[in-house]
C-alpha positions as YAML, in Angstrom:
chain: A
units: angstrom
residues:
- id: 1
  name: UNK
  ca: [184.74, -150.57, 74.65]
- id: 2
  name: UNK
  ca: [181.35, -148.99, 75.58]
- id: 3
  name: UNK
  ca: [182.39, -147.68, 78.06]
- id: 4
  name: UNK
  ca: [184.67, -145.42, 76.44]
- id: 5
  name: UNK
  ca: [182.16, -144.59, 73.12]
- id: 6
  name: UNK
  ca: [180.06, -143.32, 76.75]
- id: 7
  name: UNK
  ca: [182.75, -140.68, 77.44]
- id: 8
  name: UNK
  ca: [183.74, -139.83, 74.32]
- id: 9
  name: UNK
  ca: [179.43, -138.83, 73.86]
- id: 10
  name: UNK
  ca: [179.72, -137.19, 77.04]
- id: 11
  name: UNK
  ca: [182.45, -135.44, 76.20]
- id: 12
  name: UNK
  ca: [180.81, -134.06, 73.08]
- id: 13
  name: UNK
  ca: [177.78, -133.25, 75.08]
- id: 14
  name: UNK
  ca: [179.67, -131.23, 77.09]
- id: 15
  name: UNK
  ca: [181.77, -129.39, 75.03]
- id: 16
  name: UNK
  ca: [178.63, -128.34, 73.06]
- id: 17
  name: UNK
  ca: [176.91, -127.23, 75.97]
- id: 18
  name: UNK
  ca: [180.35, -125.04, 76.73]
- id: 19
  name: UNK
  ca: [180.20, -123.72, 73.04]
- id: 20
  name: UNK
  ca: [176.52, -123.23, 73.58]
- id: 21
  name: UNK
  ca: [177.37, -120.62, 76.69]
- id: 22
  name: UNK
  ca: [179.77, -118.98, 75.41]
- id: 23
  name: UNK
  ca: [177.99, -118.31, 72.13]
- id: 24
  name: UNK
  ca: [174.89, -117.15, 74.00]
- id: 25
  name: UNK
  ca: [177.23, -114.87, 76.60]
- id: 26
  name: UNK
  ca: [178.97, -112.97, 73.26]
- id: 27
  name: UNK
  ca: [175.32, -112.57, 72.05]
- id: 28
  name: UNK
  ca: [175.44, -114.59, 69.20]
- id: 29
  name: UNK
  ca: [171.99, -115.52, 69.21]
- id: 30
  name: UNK
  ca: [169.49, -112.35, 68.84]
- id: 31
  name: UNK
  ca: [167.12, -111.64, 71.26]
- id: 32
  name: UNK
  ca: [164.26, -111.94, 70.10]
- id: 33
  name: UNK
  ca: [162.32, -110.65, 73.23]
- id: 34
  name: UNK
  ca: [164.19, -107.15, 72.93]
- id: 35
  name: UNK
  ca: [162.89, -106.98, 69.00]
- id: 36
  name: UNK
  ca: [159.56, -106.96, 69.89]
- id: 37
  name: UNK
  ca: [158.41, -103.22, 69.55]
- id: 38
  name: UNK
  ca: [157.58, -102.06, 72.76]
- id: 39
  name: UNK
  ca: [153.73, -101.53, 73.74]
- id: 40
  name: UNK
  ca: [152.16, -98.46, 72.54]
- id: 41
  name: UNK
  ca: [151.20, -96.54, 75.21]
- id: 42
  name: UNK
  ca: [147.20, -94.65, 74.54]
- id: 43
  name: UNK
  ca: [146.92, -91.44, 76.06]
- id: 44
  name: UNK
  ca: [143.54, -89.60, 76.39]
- id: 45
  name: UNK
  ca: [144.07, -86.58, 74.60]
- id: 46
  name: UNK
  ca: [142.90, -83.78, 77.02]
- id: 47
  name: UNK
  ca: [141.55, -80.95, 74.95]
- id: 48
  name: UNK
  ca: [142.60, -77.61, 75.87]
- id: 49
  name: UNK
  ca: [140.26, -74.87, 74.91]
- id: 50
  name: UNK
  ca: [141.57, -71.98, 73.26]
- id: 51
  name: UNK
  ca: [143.49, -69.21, 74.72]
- id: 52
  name: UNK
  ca: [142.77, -66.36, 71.67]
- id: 53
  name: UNK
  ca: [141.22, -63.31, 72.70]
- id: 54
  name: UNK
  ca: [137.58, -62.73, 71.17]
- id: 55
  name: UNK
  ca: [137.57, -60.89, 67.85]
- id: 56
  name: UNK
  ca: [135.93, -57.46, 68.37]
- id: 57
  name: UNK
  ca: [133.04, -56.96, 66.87]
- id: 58
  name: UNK
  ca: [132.62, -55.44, 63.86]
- id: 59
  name: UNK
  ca: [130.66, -52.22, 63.21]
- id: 60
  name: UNK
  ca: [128.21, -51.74, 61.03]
- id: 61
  name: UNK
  ca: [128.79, -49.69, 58.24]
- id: 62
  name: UNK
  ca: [125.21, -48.68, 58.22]
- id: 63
  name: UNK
  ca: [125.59, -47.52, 61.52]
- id: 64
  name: UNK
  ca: [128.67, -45.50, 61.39]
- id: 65
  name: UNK
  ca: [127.41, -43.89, 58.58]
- id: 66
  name: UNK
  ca: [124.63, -42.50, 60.55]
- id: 67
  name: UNK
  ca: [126.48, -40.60, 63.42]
- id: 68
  name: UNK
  ca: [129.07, -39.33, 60.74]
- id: 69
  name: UNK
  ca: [125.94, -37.85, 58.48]
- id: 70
  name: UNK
  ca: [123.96, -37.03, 62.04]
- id: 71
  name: UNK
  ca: [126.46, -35.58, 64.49]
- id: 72
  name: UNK
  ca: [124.97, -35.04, 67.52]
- id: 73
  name: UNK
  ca: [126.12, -30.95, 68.30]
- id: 74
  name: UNK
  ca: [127.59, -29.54, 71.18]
- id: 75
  name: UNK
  ca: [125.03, -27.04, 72.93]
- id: 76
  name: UNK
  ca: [128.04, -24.27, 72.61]
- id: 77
  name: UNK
  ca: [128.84, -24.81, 69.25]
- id: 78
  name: UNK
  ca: [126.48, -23.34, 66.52]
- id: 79
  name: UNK
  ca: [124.63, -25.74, 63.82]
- id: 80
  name: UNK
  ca: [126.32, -24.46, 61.12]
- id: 81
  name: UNK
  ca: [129.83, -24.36, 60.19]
- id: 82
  name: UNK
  ca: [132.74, -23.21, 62.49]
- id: 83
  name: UNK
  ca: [133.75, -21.46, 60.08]
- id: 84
  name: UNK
  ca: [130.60, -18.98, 59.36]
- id: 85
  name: UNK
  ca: [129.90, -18.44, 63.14]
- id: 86
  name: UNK
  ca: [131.31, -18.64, 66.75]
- id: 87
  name: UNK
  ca: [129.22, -18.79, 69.83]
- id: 88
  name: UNK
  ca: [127.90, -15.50, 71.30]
- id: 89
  name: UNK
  ca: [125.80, -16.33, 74.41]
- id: 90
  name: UNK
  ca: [122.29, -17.85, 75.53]
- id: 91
  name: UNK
  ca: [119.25, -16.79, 76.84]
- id: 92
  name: UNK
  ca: [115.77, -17.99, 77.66]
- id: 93
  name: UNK
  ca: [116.71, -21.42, 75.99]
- id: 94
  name: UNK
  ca: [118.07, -19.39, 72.70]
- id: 95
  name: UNK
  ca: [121.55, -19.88, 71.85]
- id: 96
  name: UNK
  ca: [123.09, -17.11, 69.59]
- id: 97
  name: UNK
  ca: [125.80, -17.50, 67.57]
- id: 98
  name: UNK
  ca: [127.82, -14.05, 66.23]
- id: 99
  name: UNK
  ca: [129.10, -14.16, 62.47]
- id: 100
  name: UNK
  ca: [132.91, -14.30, 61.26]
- id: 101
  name: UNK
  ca: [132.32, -12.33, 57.95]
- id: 102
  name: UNK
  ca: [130.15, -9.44, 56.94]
- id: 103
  name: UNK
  ca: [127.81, -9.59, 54.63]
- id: 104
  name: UNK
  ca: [124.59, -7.22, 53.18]
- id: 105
  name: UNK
  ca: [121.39, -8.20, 55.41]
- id: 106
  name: UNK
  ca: [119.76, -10.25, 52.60]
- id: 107
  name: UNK
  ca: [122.66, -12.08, 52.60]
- id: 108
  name: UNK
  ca: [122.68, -12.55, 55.91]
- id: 109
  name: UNK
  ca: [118.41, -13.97, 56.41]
- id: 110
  name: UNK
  ca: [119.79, -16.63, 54.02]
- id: 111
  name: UNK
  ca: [122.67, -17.69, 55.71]
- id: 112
  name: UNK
  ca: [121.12, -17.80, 58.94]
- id: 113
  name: UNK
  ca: [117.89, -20.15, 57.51]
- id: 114
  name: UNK
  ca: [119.96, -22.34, 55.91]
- id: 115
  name: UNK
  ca: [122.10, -22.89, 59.30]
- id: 116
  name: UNK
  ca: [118.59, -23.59, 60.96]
- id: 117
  name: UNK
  ca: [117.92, -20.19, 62.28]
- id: 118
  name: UNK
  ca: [117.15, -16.74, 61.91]
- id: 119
  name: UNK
  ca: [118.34, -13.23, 62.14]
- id: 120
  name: UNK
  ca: [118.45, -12.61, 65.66]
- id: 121
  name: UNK
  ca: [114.76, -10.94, 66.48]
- id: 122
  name: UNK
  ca: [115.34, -9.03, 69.68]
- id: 123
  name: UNK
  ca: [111.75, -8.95, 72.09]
- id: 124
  name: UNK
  ca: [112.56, -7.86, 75.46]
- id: 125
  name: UNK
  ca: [114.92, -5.83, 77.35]
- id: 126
  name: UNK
  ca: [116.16, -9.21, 78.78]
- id: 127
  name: UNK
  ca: [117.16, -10.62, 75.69]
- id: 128
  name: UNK
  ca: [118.43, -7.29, 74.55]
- id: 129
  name: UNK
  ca: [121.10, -7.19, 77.62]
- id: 130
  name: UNK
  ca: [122.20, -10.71, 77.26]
- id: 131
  name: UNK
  ca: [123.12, -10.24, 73.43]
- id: 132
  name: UNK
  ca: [124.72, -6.63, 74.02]
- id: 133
  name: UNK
  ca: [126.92, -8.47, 76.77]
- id: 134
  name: UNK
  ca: [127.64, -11.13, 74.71]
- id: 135
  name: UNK
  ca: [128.99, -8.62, 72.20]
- id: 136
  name: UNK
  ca: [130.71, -7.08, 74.66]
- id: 137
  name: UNK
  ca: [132.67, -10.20, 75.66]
- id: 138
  name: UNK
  ca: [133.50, -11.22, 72.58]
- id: 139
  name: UNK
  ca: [135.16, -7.53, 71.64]
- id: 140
  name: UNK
  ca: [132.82, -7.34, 68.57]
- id: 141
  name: UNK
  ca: [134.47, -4.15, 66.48]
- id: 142
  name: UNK
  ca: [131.98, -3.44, 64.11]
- id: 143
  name: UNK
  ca: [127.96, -3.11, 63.62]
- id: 144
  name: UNK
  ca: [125.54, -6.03, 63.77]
- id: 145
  name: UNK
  ca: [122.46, -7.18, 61.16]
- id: 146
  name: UNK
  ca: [119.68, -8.07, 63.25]
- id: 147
  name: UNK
  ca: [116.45, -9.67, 61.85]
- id: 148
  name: UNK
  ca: [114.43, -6.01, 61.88]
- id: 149
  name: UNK
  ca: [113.33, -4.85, 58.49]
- id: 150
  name: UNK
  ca: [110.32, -2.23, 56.84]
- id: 151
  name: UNK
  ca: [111.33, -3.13, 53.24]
- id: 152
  name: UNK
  ca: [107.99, -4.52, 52.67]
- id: 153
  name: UNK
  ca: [106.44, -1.14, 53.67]
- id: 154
  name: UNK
  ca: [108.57, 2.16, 54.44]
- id: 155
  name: UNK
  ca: [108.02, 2.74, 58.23]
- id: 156
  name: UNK
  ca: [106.44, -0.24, 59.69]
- id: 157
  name: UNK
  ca: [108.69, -2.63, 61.08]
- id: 158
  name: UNK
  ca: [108.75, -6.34, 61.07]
- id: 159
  name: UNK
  ca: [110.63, -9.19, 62.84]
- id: 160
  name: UNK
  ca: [112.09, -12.00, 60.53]
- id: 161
  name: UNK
  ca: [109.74, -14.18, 62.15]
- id: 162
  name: UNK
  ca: [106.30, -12.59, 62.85]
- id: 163
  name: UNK
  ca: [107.27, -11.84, 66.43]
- id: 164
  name: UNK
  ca: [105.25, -8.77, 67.48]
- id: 165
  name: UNK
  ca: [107.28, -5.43, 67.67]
- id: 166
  name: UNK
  ca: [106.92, -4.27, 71.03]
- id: 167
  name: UNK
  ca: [110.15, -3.63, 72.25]
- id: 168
  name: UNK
  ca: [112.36, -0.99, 70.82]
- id: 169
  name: UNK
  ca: [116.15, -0.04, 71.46]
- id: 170
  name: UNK
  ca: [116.65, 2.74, 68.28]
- id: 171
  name: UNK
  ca: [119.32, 4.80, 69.00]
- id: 172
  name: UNK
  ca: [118.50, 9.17, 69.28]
- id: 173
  name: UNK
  ca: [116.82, 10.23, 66.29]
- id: 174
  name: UNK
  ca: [116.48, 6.73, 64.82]
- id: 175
  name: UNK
  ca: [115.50, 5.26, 62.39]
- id: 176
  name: UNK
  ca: [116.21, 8.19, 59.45]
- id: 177
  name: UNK
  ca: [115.81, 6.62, 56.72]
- id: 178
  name: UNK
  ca: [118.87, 9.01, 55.56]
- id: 179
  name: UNK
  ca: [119.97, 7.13, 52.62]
- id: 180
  name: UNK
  ca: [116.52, 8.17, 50.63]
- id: 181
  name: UNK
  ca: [118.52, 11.37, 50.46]
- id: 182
  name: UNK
  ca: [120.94, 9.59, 47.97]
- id: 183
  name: UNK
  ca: [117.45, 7.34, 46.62]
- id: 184
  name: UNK
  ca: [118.83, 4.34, 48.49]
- id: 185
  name: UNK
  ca: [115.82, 3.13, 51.46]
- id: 186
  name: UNK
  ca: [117.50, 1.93, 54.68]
- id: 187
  name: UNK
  ca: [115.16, -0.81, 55.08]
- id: 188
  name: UNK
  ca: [117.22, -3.08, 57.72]
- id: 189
  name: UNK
  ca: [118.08, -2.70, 61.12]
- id: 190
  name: UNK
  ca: [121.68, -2.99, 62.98]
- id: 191
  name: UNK
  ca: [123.29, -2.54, 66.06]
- id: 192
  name: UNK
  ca: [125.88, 0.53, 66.53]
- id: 193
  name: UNK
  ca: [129.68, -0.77, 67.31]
- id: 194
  name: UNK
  ca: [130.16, 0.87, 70.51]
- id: 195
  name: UNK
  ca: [132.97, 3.44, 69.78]
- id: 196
  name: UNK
  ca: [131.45, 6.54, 68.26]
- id: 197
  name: UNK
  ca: [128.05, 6.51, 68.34]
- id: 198
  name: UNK
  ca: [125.51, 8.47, 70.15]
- id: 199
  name: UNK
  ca: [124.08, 5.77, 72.51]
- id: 200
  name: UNK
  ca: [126.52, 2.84, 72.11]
- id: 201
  name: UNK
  ca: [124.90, -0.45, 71.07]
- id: 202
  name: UNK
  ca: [121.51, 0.55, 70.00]
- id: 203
  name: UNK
  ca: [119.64, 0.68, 66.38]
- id: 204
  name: UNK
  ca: [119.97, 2.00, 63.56]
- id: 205
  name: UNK
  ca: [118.44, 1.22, 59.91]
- id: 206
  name: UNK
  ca: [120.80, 1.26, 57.25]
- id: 207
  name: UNK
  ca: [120.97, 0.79, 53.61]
- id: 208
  name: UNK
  ca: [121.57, -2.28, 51.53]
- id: 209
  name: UNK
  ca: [124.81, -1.70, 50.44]
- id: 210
  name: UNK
  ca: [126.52, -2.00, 53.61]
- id: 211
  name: UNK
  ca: [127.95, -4.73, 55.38]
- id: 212
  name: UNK
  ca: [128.12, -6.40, 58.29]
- id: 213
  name: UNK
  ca: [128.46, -9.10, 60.79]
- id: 214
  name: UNK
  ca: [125.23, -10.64, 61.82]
- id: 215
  name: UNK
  ca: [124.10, -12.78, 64.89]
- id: 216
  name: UNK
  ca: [122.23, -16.28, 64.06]
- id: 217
  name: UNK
  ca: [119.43, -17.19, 66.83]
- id: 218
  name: UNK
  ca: [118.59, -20.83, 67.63]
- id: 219
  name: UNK
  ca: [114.89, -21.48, 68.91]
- id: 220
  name: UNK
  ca: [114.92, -23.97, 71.70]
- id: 221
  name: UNK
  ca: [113.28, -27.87, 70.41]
...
């Protein structure tokens, strides 16, 4: 009789150990090794400097203020405005600078001081050649104010700027003084146009009333 209640536990013991198998093979039971979250891995974070170009720098508005209010001029271009005067030539260190309009020779003084000049004084024959060449080159068509004047006394002539009147280039028979025939004075001085005239390019006084272009000189700094 115990013998058989042996087998019969046996038998159980087995079976359950079969059921136990084939539970486990189907995955029955959860794993609980494969729930675990897997580790975190920690990486060193390797910082990785910037690739951005630099930002230019910024000007100062002081600054470009400055060389807008200051322009720095071209040594062939005249101090005043393009559109009062184009270059004429250089001599000596002088630059000259030949009007685009005509004006009456008072007119003229004050244009050329405010453009920080004067009326061209001419003191040597040098001189003299390089501005009637300039002339020349540019194809100047009509008479020239230059900075000669006896309107502070009739006869004696004065350069715009004190300059001593030693050299002379009056055309034959000049200066006339013809317009005190009509009770006008010809108190300034200009150079002939070319075409017509007795000895092209030299002086001549004239009256107030007429007009004319008129050559700005720079003094060398």
């Amino acid at each position: 009789m115990k013998s058989k209640r042996l087998i019969l536990i046996l038998s159980c013991v087995v079976l359950l150990i079969i059921l136990l198998i084939i539970l486990y093979t189907c995955h029955f039971f959860p794993d609980t090794a494969s729930t675990k979250p897997p580790p975190q891995k920690t990486e060193k974070m390797t910082e990785v400097p910037s690739q951005e170009s630099p930002k230019p720098k910024k000007q100062n508005p002081q600054e470009k203020d400055t060389k807008i209010s200051n322009p720095t001029p071209s040594p062939k271009k005249p101090a005043a405005s393009n559109e009062l005067f184009e270059y004429l030539t250089e001599y000596d260190g002088h630059t000259y600078y030949i009007s685009k309009n005509k004006v009456k020779w008072v007119d003229a003084a004050a244009i050329c001081k405010q453009n920080g000049g004067h009326l061209v004084t001419i003191t040597s024959g040098g001189e003299n050649r390089a501005v009637i060449a300039g002339i020349k080159e540019k194809k100047i068509d009509s008479d020239t104010w230059i900075g000669l004047t006896d309107r502070e006394k009739e006869g004696t002539w004065k350069w715009v700027t004190g300059e001593a009147y030693n050299f002379r280039y009056w055309d034959t028979a000049q200066p006339d003084n013809w317009a005190s025939k009509e009770k006008r004075e010809e108190n300034f001085v200009l150079i002939w146009f070319g075409t017509g005239k007795k000895l092209p390019y030299h002086w001549n006084d004239a009256c107030d009333l007429i007009k004319a272009r008129y050559i700005l000189e720079i003094e060398p700094k």
